[in-house]
VOGU-3710 file (C-alpha; in Angstrom, 3 decimals, decimal comma):
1> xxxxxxxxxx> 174,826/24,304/134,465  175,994/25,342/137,931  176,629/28,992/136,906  173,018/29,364/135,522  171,885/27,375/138,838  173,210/29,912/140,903  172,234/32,878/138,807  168,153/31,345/139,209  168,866/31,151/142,751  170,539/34,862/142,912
11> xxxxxxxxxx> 167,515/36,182/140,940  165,373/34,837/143,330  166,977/35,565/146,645  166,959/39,232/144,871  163,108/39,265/144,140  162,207/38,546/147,361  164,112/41,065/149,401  161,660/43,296/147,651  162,699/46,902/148,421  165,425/45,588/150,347
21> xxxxxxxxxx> 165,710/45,490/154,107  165,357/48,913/155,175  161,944/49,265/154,240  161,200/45,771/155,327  162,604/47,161/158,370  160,459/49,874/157,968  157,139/48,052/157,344  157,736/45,816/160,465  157,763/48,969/162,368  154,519/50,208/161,625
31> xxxxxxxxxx> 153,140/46,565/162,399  152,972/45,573/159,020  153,717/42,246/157,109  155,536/42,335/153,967  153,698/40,942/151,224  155,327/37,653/151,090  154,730/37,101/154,820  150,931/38,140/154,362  150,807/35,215/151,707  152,549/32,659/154,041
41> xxxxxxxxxx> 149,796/33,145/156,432  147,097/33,297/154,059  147,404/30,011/152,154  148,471/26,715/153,121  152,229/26,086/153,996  154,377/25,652/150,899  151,428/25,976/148,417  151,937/29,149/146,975  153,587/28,935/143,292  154,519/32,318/141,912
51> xxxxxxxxxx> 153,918/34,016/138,651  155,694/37,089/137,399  158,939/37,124/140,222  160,927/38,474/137,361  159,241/41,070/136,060  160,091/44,902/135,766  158,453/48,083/134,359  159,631/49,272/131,051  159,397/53,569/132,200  162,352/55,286/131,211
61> xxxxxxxxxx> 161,172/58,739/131,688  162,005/60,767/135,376  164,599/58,716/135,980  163,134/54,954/136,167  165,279/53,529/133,705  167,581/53,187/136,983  165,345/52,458/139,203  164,119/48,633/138,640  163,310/46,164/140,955  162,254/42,404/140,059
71> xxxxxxxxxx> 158,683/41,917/140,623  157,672/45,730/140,582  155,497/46,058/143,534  153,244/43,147/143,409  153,816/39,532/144,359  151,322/37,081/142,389  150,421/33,437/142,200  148,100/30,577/143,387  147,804/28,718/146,028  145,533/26,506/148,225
81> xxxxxxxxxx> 143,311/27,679/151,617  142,778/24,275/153,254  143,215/22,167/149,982  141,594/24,392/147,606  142,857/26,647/145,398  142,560/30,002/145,256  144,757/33,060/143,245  145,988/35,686/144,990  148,465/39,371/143,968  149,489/41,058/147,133
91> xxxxxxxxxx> 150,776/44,768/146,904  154,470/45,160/148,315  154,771/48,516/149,934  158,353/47,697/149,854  158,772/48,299/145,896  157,979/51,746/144,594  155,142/52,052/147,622  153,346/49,464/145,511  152,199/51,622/142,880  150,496/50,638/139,810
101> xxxxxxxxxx> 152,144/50,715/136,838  151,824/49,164/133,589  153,792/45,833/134,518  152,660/45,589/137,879  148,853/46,155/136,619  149,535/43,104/133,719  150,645/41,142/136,533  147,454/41,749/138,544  145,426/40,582/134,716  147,167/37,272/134,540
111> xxxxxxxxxx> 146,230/35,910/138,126  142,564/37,674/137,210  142,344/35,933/134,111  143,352/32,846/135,407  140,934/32,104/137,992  138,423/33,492/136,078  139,112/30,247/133,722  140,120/27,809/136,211  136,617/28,775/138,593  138,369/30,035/141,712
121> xxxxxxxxxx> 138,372/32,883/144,447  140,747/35,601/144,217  141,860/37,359/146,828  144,013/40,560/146,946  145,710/41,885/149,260  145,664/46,039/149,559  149,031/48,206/150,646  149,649/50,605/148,041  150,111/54,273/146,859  148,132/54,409/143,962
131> xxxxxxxxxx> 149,303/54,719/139,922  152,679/55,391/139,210  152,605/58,838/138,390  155,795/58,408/136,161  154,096/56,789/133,396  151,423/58,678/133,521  148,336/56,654/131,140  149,687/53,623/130,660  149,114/52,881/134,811  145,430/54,001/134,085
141> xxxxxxxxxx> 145,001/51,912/131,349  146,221/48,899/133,430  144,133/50,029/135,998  140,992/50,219/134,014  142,013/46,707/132,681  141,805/45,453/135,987  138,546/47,245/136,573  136,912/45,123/133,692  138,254/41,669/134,877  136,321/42,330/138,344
151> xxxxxxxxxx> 133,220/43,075/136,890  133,653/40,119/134,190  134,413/37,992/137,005  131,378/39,299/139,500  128,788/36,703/140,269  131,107/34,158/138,478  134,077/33,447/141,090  134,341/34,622/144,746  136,274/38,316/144,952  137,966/39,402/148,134
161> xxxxxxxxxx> 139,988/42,441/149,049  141,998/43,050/152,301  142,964/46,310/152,728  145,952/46,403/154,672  147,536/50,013/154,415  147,268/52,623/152,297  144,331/52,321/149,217  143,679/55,575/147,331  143,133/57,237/144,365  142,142/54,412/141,466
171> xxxxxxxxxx> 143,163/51,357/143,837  140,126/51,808/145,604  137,781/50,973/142,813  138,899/47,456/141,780  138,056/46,842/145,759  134,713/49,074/145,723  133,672/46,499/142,759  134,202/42,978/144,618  132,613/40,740/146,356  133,681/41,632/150,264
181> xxxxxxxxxx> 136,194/44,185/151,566  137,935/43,830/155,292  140,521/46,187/156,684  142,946/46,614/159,265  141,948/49,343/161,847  144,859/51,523/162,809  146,945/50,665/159,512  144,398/50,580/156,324  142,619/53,569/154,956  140,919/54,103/151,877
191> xxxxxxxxxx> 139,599/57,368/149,678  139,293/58,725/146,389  141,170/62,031/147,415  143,585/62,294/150,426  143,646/64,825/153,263  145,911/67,043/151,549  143,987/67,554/148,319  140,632/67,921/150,620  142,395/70,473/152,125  142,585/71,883/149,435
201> xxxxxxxxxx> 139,813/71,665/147,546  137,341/71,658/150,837  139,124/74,072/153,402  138,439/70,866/155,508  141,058/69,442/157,616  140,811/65,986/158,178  143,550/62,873/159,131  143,617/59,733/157,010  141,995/57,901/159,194  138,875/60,584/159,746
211> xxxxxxxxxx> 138,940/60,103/156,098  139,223/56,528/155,095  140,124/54,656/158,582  138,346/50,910/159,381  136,056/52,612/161,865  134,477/55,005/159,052  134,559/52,317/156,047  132,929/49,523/158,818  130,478/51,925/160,460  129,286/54,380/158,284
221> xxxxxxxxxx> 129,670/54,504/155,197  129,405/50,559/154,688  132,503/50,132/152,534  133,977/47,365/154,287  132,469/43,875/156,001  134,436/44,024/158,505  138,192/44,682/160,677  140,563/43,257/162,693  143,603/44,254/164,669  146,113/42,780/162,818
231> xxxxxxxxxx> 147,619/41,705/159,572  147,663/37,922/161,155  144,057/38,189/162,021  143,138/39,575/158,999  144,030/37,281/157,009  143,218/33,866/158,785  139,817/35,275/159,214  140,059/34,802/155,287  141,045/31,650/155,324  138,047/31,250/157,582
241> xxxxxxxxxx> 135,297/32,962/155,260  136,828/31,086/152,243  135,911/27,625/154,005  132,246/29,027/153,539  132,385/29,731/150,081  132,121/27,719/146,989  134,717/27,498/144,502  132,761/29,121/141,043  129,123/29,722/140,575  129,575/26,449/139,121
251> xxxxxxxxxx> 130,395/24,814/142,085  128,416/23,226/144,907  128,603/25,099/148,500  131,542/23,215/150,689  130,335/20,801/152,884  132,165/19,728/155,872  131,714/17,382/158,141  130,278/17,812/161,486  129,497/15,982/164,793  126,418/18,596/165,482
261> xxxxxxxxxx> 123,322/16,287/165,039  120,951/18,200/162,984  118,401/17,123/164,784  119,754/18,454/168,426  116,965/20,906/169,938  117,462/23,941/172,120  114,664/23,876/174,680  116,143/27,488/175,701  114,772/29,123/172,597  111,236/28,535/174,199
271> xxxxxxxxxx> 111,851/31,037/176,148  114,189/33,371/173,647  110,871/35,953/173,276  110,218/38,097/176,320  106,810/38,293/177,389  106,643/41,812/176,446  105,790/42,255/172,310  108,352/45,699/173,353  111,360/44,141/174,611  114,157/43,328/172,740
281> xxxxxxxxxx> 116,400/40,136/172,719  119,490/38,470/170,515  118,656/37,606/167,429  122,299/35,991/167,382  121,228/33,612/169,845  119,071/31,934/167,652  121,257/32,088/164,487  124,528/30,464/167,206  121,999/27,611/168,018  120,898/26,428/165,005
291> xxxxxxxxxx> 124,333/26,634/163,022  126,576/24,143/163,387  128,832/23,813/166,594  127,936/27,516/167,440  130,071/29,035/163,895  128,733/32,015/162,234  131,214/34,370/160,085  129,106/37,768/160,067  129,408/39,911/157,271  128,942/44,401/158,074
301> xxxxxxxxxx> 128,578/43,322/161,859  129,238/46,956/162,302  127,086/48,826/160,021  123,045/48,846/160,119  123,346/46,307/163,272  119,069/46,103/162,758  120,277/43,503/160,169  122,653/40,583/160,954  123,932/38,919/158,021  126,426/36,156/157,621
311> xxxxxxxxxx> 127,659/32,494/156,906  126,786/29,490/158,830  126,516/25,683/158,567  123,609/23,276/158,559  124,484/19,848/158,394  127,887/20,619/157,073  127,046/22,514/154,495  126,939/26,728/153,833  123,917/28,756/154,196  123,362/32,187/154,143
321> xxxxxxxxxx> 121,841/33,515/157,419  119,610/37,091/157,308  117,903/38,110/160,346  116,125/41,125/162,020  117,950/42,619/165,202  115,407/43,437/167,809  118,405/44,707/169,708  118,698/47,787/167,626  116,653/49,978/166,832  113,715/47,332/167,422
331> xxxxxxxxxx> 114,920/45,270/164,227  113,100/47,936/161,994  114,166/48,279/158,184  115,569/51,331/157,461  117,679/52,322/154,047  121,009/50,918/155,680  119,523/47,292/156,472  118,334/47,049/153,044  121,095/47,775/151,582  122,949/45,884/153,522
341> xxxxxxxxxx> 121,199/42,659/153,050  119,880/42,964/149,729  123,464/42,568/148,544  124,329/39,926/150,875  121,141/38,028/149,745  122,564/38,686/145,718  125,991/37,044/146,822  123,876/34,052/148,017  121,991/33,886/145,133  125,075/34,301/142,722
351> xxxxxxxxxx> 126,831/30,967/144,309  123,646/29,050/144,963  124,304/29,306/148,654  120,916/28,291/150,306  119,248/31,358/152,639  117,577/31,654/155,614  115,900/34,297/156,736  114,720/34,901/160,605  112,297/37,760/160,851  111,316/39,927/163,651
361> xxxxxxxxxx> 110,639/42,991/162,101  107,910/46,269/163,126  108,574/47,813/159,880  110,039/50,162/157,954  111,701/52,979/159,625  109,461/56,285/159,349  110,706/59,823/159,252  111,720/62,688/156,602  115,749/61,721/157,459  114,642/57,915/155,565
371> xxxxxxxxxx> 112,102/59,607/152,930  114,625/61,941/152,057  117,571/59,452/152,342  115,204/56,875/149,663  114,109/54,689/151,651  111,760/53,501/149,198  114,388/52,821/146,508  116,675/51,456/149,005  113,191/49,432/150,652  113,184/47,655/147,251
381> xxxxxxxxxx> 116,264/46,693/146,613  116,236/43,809/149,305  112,820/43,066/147,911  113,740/42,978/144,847  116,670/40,758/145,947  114,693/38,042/147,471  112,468/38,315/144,586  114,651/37,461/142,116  116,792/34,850/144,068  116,408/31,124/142,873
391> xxxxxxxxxx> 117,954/29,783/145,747  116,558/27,373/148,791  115,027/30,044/150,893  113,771/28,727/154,148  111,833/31,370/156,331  110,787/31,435/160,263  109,061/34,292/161,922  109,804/34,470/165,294  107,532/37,592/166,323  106,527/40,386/164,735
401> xxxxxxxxxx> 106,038/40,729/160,668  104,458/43,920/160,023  103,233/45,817/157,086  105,309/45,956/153,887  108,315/44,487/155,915  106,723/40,869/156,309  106,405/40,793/152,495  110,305/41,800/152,119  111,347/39,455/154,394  111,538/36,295/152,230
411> xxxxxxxxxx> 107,780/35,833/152,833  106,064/33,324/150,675  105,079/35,427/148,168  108,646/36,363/146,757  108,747/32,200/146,026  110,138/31,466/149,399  109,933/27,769/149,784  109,774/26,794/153,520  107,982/29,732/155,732  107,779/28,754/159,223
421> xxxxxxxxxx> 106,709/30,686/162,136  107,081/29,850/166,004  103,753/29,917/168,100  104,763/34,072/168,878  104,259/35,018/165,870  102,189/38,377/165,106  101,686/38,597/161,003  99,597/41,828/160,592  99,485/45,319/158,428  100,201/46,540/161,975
431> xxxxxxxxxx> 100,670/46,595/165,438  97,307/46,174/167,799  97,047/49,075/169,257  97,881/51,399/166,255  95,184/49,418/163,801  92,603/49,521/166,247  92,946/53,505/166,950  92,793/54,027/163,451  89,718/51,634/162,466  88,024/52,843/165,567
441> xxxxxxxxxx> 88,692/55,756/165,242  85,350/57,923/166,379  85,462/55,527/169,773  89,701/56,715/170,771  88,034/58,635/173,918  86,749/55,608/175,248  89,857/53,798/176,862  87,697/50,643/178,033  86,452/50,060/174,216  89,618/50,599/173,089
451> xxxxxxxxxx> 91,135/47,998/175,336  88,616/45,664/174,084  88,841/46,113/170,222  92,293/45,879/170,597  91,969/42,001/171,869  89,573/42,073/169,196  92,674/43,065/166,698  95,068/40,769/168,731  92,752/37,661/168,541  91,911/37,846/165,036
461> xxxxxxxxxx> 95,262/38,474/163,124  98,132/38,727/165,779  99,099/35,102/165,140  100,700/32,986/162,869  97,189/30,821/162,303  95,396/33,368/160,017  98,714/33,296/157,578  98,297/29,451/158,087  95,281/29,246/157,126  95,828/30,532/153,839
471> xxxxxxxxxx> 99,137/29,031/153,119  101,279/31,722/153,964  102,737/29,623/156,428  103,670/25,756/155,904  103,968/24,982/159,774  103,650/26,593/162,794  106,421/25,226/164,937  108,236/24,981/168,212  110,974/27,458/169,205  112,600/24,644/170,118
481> xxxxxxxxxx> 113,039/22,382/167,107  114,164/25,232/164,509  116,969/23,460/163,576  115,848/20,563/163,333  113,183/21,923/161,168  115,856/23,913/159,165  118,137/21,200/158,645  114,897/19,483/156,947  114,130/21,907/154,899  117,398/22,428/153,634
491> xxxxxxxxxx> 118,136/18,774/153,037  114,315/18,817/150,871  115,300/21,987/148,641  119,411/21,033/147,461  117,808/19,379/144,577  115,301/22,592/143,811  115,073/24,179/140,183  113,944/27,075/139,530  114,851/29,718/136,557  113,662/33,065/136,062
501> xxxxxxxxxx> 112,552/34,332/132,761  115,685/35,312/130,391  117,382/38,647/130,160  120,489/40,828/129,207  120,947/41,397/132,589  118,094/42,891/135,642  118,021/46,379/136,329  117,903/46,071/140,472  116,781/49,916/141,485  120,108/51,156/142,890
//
């Protein structure tokens, strides 16, 4: 018994040197966890049980039969993130550069499959070099098999992916098709094709990090919700986001608890709207004083910033927050910001996480670069988002709602449930001065008459009281007692029901 006691423990110590400790060496250098590390700072201390420490690829071709290490590039297992549990495969740049091969990919499967059962978030951790080349389509088999378990599990568990070095080639896909992506600037790229066969192909000449860095993925092309410096801040801003999410679409939002009375006011949002209808102010402002104790986790903070999207807390429990950025760009909609929040509104809707939706919004943004771009396709997909969403939607217009963009914007007519509006409110087809030039057209010479149909304008639909009046609006209320009025409304709708007709499946205009 003591011989085979010693031979567990031997197989073990052996697993987890990984690649041994010159490339653990190695990865420390470039500022890099191994994986192990990564998933001793992800979950809590001494949760994490292993699956699959023994297990080896079965190649024998170009040399592999020689070349086996336990584990074969990917560590896997559950574990819990403040009490709950969550799975979780980290790649181990350590072991073949953490390429996918047939073992490692069946690996990857098992924790898949298994939270898909058990209803809980998986979360995996990026630092790899693609498929093994040596066994050539058996690694893109596995890979497509890992492919189908993230779309089987979309919309039915939480799926995160931290990129935290190298991603290319068919790695980047299983990421592309989950739930949220977050990188590590400096040490994390991702692309189809690297520099080399660009170079090729292209004539271009381009670094990784032109190509596939944190600062193109979080800026422009929208791949990834966010970065951070490090591997350490990476991933306890995970542990963060989890606390925010439920555990299954089964599953109620978390709710913790909190000494923030719901009913606290914030007398400075009185004054949070300029005088001027053209000057901008923080949006964020608003969302940090109405969630609880000040905690908002945004989500693309760097991409389309006329949008800010993210989790907060209202009496404990997780909402989703969507709100018009008069900061940039005047908070107009433009094919970026719909994009951006229609598929954070979808998430919301997928976990029955309650959303609210502050609007301040002139429009949508004009110009052949948008018309060209789609802007209409992309327009409708975050209308077509908070059309079909079932969820609690609670709605407050702070200023301006204008044209289409006051209909996308959660208004009552896509079934939202609570629409709200503070005092400065300005619900029109357009602004003042632009409706009156165009309905008075014959009398534009005539500055003095213009000046006075445009109070006309202004006095007849440039306040929330005309929506009122019809309904469009449930209460016109203080700047001041948002939350409090929030925190009602969201406490009203947690027992709402509401199903839409039955289908295969939508067919959202992508």
């Amino acid at each position: 018994m003591k011989e085979v006691l010693e031979e567990l423990e031997l197989r073990r110590q052996a697993a987890r040197a990984g690649g041994g400790a010159a490339r653990v060496a190695a990865q420390h250098k470039l500022g890099k966890l191994t994986a192990r590390e990564r998933i001793e700072v992800l979950l809590d201390e001494g949760s994490f049980e292993e699956f699959g420490m023994y297990v080896e690829h079965r190649s024998n071709d170009f040399g592999m039969a020689e070349k086996k290490i336990a584990g074969d590039g990917v560590v896997t297992g559950w574990g819990t993130v403040n009490g709950r549990p969550v799975f979780v495969f980290a790649k181990d740049f350590t072991v073949f550069g953490g390429s996918l091969s047939e073992a490692h990919a069946e690996k990857i499967q098992k924790v898949q499959d298994m939270a898909l059962k058990n209803g809980a978030p998986i979360i995996g951790l990026y630092d790899a070099g693609g498929a093994r080349i040596q066994e050539g389509v058996a690694a893109l088999g596995g890979y497509a098999e890992v492919f189908q378990r993230n779309v089987l599990a979309s919309g039915v568990i939480p799926q995160i992916s931290v990129i935290m070095g190298p991603c290319a080639g068919g790695d980047v896909y299983s990421p592309a098709m989950t739930d949220f992506i977050f990188m590590v600037r400096g040490r994390s790229y991702m692309f189809v094709t690297g520099p080399d066969v660009v170079k090729t192909v292209t004539n271009e000449t381009v670094t990784p990090e032109e190509l596939g860095g944190a600062s193109v993925h979080t800026t422009r092309s929208s791949i990834a919700d966010g970065a951070y410096d490090n591997d350490v801040e990476a991933l306890t801003e995970m542990r963060r986001l989890i606390d925010y999410l439920p555990l299954s679409n089964r599953a109620e939002p978390p709710e913790i608890e909190t000494a923030d009375p719901p009913g606290r006011e914030e007398v400075s949002l009185d004054r949070l709207i300029p005088d001027s209808a053209n000057k901008p102010y923080d949006i964020k402002e608003l969302i940090l004083k109405v969630v609880d104790e000040g905690d908002f986790f945004e989500i693309g903070e760097a991409f389309a910033r006329n949008i800010v999207t993210g989790f907060g807390r209202v009496e404990g429990r997780t909402g989703g927050f969507v709100a018009n950025q008069p900061m940039v760009l005047a908070g107009v909609l433009d094919s970026d910001a719909s994009r951006k929040a229609a598929r954070f509104v979808r998430f919301c809707d997928c976990f029955s996480i309650p959303i609210v939706t502050f609007v301040d919004v002139p429009g949508f943004l004009p110009g052949t670069a948008q018309e060209y771009g789609g802007l209409i396709k992309h327009g409708a997909k975050l209308l077509f988002a908070y059309s079909e969403a079932t969820v609690p939607k609670v709605t407050v217009i702070t200023r301006k709602a204008y044209g289409g963009a006051y209909d996308v914007m959660a208004s009552k007519h896509l079934r939202g449930d609570i629409n709200y509006a503070w005092p400065t409110a300005e619900i029109a087809v357009m602004g003042a001065k632009g409706a009156v030039e165009i309905i008075y057209r014959k009398e534009a010479g005539d500055p003095d008459k213009i000046a006075e149909r445009t109070k006309e304008y202004e006095a007849r639909f440039m306040s929330p009281f005309v929506a009122a009046e019809r309904g469009y609006i449930d209460e016109v209320i203080m700047p001041h007692a948002t939350r409090r009025r929030v925190a009602r409304a969201l406490r009203l709708l947690r027992g709402k029901a509401l199903e839409n007709p039955w289908k295969k499946h939508d067919n959202i205009p992508l």
